[in-house]
N, C-alpha and C positions, 0 to 999 in steps of 0.2 A: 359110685366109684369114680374116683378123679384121676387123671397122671398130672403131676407138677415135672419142672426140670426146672435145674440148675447149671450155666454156662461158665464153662472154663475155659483158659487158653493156656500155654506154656511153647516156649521155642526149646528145640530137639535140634541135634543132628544124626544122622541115620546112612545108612548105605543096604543093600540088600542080597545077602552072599548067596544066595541062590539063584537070582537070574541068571542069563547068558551071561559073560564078557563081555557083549557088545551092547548091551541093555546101559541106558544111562543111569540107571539107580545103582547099578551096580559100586557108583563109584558117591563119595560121602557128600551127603547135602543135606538140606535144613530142612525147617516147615516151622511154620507158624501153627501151631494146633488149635483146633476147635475141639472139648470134649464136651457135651452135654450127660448127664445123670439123670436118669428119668427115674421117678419115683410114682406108684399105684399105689391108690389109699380111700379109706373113708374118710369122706370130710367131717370134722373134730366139732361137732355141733355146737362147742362152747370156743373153742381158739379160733373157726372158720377155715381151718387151714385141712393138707393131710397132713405136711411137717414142714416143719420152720427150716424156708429156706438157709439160715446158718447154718443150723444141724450139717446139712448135706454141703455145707462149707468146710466145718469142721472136717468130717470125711475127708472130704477132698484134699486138703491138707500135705497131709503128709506124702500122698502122691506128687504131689508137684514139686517138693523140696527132693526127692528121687529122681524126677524127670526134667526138670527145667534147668534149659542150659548144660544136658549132658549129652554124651553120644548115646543113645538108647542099644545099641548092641554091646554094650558093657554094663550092663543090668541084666540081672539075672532072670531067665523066663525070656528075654528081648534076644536071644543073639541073632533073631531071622523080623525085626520090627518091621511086616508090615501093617500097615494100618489095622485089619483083619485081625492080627495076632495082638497089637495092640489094645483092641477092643476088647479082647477075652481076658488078657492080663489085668486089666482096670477091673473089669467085674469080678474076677476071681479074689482083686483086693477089696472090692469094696462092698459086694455082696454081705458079707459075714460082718460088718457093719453098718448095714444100712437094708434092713430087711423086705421095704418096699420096692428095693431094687426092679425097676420091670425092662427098663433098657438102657444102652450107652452107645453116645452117637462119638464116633473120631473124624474127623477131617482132617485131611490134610493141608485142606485148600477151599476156595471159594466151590468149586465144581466138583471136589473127587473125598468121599465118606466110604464109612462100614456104619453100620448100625447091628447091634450083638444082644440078643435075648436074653440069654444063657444058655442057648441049644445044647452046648458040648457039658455042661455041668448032670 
């Protein structure tokens, strides 16, 4: 058993209606995103691979033309985008295509992630 990943990035704007008032998220700002796609696999004894990283391009796809360059609390499933929540929404899209699915990492920054199994699935 192997994990592969595949790295993505995409620019978001975001705000967090749930904090205090006096919390600075509370009010709209950006992120540069890190998303990693982790994929668990037997290695393909004839291709070498578990799956061609495309594939897990492909996937990703259509996520990004959703996400990139929008305000993420105006997507559906997003109206509370933390990172966290974020992390579950991407699995929940991209699991039921991509069945090796074993983890997805978000960042929002050099220092600050979630990393999401599928625990709540």
């Amino acid at each position: 058993m192997m994990e592969i990943f595949k790295e993505f990035t995409f620019d978001s704007a975001h705000w967090l209606p749930n904090v205090p008032e006096d919390h600075k998220c509370r009010h709209m700002h950006g992120h540069t995103y890190i998303v990693r796609l982790y994929v668990s696999g037997n290695l393909d004894p004839q291709l070498g691979w578990v799956v061609d990283f495309a594939s897990v391009k492909d996937v990703w796809r259509p996520l990004e033309r959703i996400l990139d360059h929008k305000v993420l609390n105006d997507i559906k499933g997003l109206e509370n985008p933390t990172a966290e929540n974020l992390a579950v929404w991407i699995w929940r899209k991209v699991k039921p295509e991509l069945a090796g699915l074993s983890k997805v990492l978000v960042c929002e920054n050099a220092t600050s992630g979630v990393i999401y199994r599928g625990e709540f699935e």
